[in-house]
C-alpha positions in Angstrom: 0.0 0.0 0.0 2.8 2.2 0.9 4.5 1.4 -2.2 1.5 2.1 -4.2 1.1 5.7 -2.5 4.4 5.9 -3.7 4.4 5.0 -7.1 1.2 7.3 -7.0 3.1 10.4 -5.9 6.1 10.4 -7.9 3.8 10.1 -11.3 2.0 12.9 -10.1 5.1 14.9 -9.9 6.1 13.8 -13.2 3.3 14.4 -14.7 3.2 17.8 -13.4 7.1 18.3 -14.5 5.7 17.4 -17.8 2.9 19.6 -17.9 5.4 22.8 -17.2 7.4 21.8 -20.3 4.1 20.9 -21.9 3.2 24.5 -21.4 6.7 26.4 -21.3 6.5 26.6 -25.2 3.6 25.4 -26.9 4.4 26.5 -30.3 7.3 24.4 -30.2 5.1 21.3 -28.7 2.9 21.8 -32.0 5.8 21.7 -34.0 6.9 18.8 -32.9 3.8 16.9 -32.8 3.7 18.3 -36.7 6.9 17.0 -37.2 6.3 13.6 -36.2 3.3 13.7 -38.2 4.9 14.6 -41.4 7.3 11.6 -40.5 5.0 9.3 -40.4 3.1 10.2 -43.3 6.7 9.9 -45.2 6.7 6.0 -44.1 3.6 5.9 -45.4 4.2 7.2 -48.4 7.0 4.6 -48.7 5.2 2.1 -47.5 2.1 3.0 -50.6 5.0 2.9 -53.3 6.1 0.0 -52.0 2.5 -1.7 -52.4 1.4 0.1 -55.5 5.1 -1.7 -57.0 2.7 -5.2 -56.0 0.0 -3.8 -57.7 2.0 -3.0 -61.1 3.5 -6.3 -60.6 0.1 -8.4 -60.3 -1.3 -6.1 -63.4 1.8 -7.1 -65.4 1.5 -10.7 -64.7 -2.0 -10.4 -65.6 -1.3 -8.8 -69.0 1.3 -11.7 -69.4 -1.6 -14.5 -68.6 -4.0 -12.8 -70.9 -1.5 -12.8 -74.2 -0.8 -16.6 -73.2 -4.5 -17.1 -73.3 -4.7 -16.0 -76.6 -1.7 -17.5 -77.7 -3.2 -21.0 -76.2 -6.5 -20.1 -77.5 -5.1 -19.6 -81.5 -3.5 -22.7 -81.7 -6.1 -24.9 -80.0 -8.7 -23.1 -82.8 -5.6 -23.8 -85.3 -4.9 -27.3 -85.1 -8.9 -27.7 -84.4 -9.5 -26.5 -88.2 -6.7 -28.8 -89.0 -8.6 -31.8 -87.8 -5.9 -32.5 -85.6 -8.2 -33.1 -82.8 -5.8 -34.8 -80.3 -3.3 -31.6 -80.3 -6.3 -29.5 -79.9 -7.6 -30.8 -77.3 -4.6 -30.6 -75.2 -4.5 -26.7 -76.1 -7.6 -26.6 -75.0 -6.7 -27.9 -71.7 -3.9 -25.6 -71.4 -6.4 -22.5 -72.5 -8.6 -23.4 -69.3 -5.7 -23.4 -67.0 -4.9 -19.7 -68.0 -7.7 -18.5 -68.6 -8.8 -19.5 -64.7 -5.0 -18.1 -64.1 -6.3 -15.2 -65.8 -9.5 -14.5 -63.6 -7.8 -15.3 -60.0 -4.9 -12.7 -61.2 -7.7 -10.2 -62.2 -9.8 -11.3 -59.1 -6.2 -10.1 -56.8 -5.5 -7.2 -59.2 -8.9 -5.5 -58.1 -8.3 -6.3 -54.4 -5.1 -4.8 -54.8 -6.2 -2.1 -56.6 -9.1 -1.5 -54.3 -6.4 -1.4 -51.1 -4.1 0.8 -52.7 -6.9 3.8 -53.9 -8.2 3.3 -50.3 -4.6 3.6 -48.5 -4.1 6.6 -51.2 -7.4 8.3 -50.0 -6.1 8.3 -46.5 -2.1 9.4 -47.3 -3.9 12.5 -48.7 -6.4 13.1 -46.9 -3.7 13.4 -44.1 -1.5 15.5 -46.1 -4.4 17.6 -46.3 -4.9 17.8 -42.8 -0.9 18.1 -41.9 -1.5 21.2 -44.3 -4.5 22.8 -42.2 -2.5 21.9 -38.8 0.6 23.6 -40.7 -1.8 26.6 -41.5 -3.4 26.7 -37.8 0.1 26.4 -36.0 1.2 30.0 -38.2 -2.1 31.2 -36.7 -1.4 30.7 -32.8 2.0 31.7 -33.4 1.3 34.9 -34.9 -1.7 35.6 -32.6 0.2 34.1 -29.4 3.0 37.3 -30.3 1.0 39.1 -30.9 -1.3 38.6 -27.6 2.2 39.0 -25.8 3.0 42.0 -27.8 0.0 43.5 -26.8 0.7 42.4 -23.5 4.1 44.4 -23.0 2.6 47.2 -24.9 -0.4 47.9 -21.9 2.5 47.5 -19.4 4.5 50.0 -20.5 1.9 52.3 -21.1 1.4 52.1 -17.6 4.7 52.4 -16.7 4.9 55.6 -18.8 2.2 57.6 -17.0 4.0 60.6 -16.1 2.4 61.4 -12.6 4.2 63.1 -10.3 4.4 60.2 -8.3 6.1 57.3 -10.6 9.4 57.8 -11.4 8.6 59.1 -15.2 6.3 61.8 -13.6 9.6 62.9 -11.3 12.5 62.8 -14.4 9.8 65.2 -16.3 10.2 67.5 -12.9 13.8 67.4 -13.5 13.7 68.1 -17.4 11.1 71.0 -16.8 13.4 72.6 -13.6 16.2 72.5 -16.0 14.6 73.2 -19.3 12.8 77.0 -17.0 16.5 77.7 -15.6 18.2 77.4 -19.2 15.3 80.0 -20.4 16.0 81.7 -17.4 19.8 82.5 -18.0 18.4 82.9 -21.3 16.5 85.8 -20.4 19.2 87.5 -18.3 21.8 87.3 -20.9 19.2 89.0 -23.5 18.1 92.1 -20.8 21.9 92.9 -20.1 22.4 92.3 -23.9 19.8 95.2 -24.6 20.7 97.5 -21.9 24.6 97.5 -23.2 22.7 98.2 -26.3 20.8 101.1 -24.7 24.0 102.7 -23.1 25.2 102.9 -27.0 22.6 104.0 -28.4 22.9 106.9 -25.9 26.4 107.4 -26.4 26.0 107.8 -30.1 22.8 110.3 -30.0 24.8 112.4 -27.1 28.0 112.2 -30.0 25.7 113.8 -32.7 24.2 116.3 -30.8 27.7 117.0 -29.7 29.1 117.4 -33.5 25.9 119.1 -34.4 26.9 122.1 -31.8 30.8 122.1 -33.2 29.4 122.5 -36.1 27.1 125.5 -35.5 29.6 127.3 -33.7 32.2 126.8 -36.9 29.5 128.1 -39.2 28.9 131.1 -37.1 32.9 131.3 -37.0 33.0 131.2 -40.6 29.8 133.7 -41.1 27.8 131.3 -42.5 25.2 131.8 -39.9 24.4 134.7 -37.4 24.4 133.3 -33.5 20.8 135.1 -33.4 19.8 132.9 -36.4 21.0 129.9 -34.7 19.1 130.3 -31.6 15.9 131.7 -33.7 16.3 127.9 -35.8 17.6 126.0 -32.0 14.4 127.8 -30.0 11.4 125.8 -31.3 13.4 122.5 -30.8 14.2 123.2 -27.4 10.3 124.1 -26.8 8.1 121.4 -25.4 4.4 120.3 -26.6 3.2 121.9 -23.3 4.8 124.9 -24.0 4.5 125.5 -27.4 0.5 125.7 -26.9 0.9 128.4 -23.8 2.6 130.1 -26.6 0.0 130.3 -29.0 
């Protein structure tokens, strides 16, 4: 009893090693079971060649007891017309002998026959189905990767949710921080670009109005222009809007 408790455990256990490797990869378990399959209907094949060679042979030896027949039947009808009754008749004899040869080979021919277009039926009938399983394994193993495919595909969309709280959600923090302090410096450098720009600006107005005055004062030098007709022309520009309307 123990030993049967035994025997009773350890196939279990085997059994359930051999449904883990049954289902590790069962693609390749098709494949195999495909592959015997196609090796057996190869021994088959071999195995109908080999009988349909018996067939052949039985059809030839027919032929061959049918052209005897007629052979045996022309000379019995032959020495028959010739009166020569005695030779005739043991033609005659002979003709029955192969003719009955004749219908047992024919009788064997169509059992033959009959078993070989039967055993031919089934060789492709299998090859058909071998075909179909051939077909169906493509299937699951298209549709198995791409069930897997689809798998991975929802799990990294859920690892790519970029909340603040999974580790996506905190790099994009990091990029952002880092992506506002490079506009940042950005900035700066482009406000004190503009003020030196300013200050230059400045400079060169404040360097005209400068060269405008030295030249005034050389026309007035050279008589060109009176000093009361350079302060008549200078008086309206120094005027503001507000006080150019008290005036009028």
């Amino acid at each position: 009893m123990i030993l049967g408790k035994f025997w009773s455990a350890l196939r279990a256990q085997l059994n359930k090693l051999a449904n883990v490797f049954w289902e590790a990869d069962p693609i390749a378990q098709l494949r195999y079971e495909y592959d015997a399959a196609v090796e057996q209907l190869k021994d088959g094949r071999k195995g109908l060649e080999m009988y349909r060679g018996l067939v052949e042979r039985v059809t030839r030896q027919v032929q061959e007891n049918e052209a005897h027949a007629k052979r045996l039947e022309a000379q019995a009808k032959a020495y028959l017309q010739a009166n020569d009754r005695e030779t005739a008749g043991k033609f005659a004899v002979e003709l029955q002998k192969a003719r009955q040869a004749v219908a047992e080979n024919r009788q064997q021919l169509e059992v033959h026959e009959q078993a070989y277009q039967n055993n031919l039926k089934k060789i492709q009938r299998a090859n058909q189905k071998l075909v179909e399983v051939r077909e169906r394994i493509q299937k699951y193993d298209a549709d198995l990767r791409m069930s897997e495919a689809e798998a991975e595909i929802a799990k990294l969309a859920e690892s790519f949710d970029l909340n603040v709280t999974t580790d996506f959600g905190q790099i994009e923090q990091v990029i952002q921080q880092r992506i506002d302090t490079n506009r940042g410096k950005a900035r700066v450098a482009a406000d004190l670009s503009q003020k030196g720009v300013a200050d230059i600006q400045a400079e060169e107005r404040m360097e005209k109005v400068l060269a405008e005055d030295a030249l005034k004062e050389l026309e007035v030098e050279m008589g060109v222009r009176t000093p009361e007709t350079s302060q008549a022309k200078e008086s309206p520009k120094d005027l503001g809007p507000a006080k150019e309307k008290q005036a009028s």
